[in-house]
C-alpha positions as CSV (number, residue, x, y, z in Angstrom):
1,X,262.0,166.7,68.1
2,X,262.6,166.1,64.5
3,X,261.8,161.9,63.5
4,X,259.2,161.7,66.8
5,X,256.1,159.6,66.2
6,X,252.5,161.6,66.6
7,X,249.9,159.6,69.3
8,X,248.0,158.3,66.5
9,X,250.7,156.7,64.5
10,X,251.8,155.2,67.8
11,X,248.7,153.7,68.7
12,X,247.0,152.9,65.3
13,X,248.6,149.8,64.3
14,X,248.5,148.5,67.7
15,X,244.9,149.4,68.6
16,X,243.9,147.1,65.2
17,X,245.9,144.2,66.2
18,X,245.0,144.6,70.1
19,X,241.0,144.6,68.1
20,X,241.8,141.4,66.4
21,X,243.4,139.9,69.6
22,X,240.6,140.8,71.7
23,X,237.9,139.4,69.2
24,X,239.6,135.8,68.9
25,X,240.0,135.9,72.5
26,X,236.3,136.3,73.1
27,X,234.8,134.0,70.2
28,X,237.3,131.6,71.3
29,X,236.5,131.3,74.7
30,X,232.7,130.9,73.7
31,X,233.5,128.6,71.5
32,X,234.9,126.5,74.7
33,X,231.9,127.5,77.2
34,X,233.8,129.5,79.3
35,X,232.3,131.6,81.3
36,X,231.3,135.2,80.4
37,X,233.4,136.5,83.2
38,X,236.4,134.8,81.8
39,X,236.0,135.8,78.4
40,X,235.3,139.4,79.6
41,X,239.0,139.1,81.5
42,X,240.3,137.0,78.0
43,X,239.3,140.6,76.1
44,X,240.3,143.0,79.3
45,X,243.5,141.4,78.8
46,X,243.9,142.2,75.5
47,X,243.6,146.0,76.4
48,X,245.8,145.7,78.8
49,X,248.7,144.5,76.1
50,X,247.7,147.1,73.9
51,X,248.2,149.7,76.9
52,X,252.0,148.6,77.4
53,X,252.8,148.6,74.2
54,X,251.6,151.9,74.1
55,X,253.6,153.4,77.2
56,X,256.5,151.5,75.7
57,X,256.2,153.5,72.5
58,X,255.7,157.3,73.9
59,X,258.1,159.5,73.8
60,X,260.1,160.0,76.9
61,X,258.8,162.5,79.9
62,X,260.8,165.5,81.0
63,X,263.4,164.4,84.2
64,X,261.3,165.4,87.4
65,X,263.4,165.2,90.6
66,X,261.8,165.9,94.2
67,X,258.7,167.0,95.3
68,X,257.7,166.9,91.6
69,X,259.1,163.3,91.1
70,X,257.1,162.0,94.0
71,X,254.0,163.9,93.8
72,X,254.1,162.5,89.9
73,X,254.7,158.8,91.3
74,X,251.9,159.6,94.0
75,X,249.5,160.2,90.7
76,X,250.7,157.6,88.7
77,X,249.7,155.0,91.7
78,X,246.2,157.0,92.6
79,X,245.3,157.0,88.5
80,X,246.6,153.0,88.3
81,X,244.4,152.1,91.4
82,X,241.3,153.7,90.5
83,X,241.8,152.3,86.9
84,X,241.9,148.9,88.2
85,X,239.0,149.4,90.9
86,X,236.8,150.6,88.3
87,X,237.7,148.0,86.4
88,X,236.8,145.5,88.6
89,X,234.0,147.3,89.7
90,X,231.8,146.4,86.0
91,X,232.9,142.6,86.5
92,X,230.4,140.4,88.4
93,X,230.9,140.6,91.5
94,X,230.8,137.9,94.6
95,X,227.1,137.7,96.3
96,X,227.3,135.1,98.8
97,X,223.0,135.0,98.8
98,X,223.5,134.7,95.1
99,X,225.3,131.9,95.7
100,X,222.9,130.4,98.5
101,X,220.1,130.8,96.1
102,X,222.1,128.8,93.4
103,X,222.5,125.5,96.0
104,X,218.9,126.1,97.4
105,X,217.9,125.4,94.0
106,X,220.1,122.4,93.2
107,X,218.7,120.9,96.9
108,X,215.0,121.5,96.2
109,X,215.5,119.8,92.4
110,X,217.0,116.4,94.1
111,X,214.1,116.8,97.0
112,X,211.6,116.9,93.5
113,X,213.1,114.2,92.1
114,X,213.9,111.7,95.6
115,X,211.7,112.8,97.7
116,X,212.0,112.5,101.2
117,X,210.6,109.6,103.4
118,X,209.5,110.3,106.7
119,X,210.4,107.4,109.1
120,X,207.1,106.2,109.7
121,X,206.7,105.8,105.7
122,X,210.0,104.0,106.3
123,X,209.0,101.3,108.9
124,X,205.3,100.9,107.1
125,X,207.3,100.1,103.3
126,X,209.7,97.8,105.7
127,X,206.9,95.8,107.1
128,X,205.1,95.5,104.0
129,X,208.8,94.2,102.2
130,X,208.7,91.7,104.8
131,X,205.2,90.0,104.6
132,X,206.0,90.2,101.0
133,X,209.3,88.1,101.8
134,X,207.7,85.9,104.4
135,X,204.7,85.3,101.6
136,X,207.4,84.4,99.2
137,X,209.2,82.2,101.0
138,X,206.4,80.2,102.4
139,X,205.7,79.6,98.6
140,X,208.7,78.4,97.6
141,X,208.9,76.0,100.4
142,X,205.6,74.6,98.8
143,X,207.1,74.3,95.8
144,X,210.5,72.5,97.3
145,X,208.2,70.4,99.1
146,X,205.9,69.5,95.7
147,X,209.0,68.4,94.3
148,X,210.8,66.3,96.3
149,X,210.3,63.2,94.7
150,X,210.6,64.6,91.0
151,X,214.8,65.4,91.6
152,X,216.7,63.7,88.8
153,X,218.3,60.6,90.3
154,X,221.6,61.1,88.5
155,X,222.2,64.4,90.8
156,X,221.0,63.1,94.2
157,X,219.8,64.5,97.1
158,X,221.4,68.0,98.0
159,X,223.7,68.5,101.1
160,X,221.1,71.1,102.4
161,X,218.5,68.5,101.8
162,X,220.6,65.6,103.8
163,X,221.5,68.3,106.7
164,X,217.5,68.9,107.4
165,X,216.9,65.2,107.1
166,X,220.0,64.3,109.5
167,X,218.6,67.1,112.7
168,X,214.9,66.0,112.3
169,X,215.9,62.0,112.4
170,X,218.3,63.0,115.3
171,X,220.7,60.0,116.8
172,X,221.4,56.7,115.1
173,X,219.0,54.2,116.9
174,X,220.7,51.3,118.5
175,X,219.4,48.7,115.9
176,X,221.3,48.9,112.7
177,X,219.0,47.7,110.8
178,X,216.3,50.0,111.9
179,X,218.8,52.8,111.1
180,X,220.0,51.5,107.8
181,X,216.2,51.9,106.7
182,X,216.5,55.3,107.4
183,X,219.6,55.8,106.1
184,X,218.4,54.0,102.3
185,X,215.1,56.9,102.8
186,X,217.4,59.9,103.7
187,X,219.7,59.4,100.9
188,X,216.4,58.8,98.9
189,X,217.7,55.6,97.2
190,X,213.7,54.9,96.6
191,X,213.8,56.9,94.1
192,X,215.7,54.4,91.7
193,X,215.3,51.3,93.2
194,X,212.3,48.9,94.8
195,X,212.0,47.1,97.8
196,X,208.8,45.3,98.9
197,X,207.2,46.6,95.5
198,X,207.7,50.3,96.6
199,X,209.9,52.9,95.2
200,X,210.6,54.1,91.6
201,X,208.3,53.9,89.0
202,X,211.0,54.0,86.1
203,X,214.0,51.4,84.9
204,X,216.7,53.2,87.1
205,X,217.7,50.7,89.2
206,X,217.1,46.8,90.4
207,X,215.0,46.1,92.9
208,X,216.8,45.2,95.9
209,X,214.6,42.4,97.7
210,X,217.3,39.5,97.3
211,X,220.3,41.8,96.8
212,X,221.7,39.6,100.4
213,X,222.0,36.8,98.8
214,X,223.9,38.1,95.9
215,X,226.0,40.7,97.2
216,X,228.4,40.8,100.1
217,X,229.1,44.0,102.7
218,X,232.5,44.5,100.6
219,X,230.7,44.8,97.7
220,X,227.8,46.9,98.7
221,X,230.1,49.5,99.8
222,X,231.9,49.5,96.9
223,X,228.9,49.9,94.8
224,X,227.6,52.9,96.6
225,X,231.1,54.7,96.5
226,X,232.2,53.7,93.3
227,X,229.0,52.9,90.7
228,X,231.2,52.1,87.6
229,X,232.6,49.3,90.1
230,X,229.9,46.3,89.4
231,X,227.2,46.4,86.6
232,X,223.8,45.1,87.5
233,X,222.5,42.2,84.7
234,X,220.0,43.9,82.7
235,X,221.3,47.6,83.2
236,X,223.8,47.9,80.3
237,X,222.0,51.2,79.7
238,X,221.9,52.7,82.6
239,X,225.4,51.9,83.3
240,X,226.7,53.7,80.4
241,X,224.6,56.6,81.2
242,X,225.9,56.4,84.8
243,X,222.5,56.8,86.4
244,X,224.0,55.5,89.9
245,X,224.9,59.3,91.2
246,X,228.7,59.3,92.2
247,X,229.0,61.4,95.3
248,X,227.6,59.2,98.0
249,X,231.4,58.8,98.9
250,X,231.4,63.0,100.3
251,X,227.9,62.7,101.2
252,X,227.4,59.1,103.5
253,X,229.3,58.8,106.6
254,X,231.2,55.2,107.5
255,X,228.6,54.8,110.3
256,X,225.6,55.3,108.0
257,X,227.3,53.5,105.3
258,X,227.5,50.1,107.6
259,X,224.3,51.0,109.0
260,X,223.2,51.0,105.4
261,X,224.5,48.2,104.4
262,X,223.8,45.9,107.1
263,X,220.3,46.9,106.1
264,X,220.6,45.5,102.2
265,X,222.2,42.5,103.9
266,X,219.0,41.4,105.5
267,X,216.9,41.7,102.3
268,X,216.7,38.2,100.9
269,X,213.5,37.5,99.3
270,X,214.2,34.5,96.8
271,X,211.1,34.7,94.6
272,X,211.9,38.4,93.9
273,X,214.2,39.1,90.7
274,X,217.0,40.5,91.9
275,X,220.1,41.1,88.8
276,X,223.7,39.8,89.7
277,X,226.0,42.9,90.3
278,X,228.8,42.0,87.4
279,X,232.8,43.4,87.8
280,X,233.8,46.1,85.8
């Protein structure tokens, strides 16, 4: 047929370009880290789109009708098949002991790297954690204990502290006066005033030996509960500072408070110094 292209001028142009296709897809795909069995299919790809534009370019086939047309169909699907089976056939393929091996390995390396405690290990580390926490502990109650009396007497004594102090003195005794004693040491009050030439060793607080015959109940309370209410004469400083810790009112009961009062009531010791508490 006069005009008809020759194989190679159908397939020249197309086999360079296909060429050029195939080679970008394959740097390409390295460049990304794929896989070499995806940039394998990338390139196979590639030949298959230079194969259709091939069949598309060929010059038609002669009409076959029966037997001929289907034994040529028959062929075409045979030659197709073992085409693609062969093709497949060169790509890797699935091993499932391949793959075994590949997890085997990724176990062993996390056994290398955590490796595995057998329960009696377990319960020896757990006792030795322990005496190591009991050992600990026993210190830092040592320490607590050591220093007890060096708390800063603007913060007070701690809830917790108050709480042990409360369950080991147990039930108020049934002389108030007795029990405000032990209400002025649990709240450690000692540590800022005197009373009988006992108790702190700084300027904190007046001593408290005549403070009945200066102060009433009313006044005592308010005192405790609000510190800014009454100044003591002599303790400009320390009122400005506020040294008298403010949060006796959440931490002393009503029925320690009189108990604790009643207490200061019965202290009236003449020849001792005792400052007059002064309004605010």
């Amino acid at each position: 047929m006069t005009g008809q292209k020759g194989f190679l001028d159908i397939i020249k142009w197309k086999l360079v370009v296909s060429a050029i296709i195939a080679a970008v897809l394959w740097f390409a795909s390295g460049v990304l880290e794929f896989p070499t069995v995806f940039r394998i299919m990338f390139v196979l790809y590639a030949v298959l789109g230079f194969l259709l534009f091939v069949l598309l370019d060929l010059p038609p086939m002669p009409e076959l009708s029966g037997g001929k047309a289907i034994g040529a169909l028959l062929v075409f699907y045979f030659l197709c098949s073992a085409i693609y089976a062969g093709a497949g056939s060169f790509l890797p393929q699935f091993d499932p002991e391949w793959e075994k091996g590949k997890i085997q390995k990724i176990i062993e390396a996390k056994k290398r790297a955590n490796p595995t405690v057998t329960p009696q290990e377990l319960s020896k580390q757990t006792h030795e954690l322990t005496a190591k926490t009991e050992d600990l502990m026993a210190r830092l109650t040592d320490l607590e204990e050591s220093m007890t009396g060096q708390r800063s007497a603007s913060e007070g004594p701690s809830a917790a502290d108050l709480a042990k102090k409360r369950a080991s003195a147990g039930a108020a005794p049934s002389d108030p006066v007795a029990y405000g004693k032990e209400v002025y040491d649990l709240y450690e009050c000692y540590n800022c005033h005197k009373i009988g030439g006992k108790g702190s060793v700084k300027k904190r607080g007046p001593i408290m030996d005549n403070i009945g015959n200066l102060a009433t109940a009313e006044q005592l309370k308010k005192k405790i509960f609000e510190p800014m209410t009454f100044m003591a004469e002599g303790f400009e400083k320390e009122f400005k500072k506020k040294t008298m810790p403010k949060n006796y009112s959440e931490l002393i009961s009503d029925g320690e408070l009189e108990a604790l009062v009643t207490y200061l009531g019965t202290l009236k010791n003449g020849s001792k110094d005792t400052p007059k508490m002064i309004p605010q």
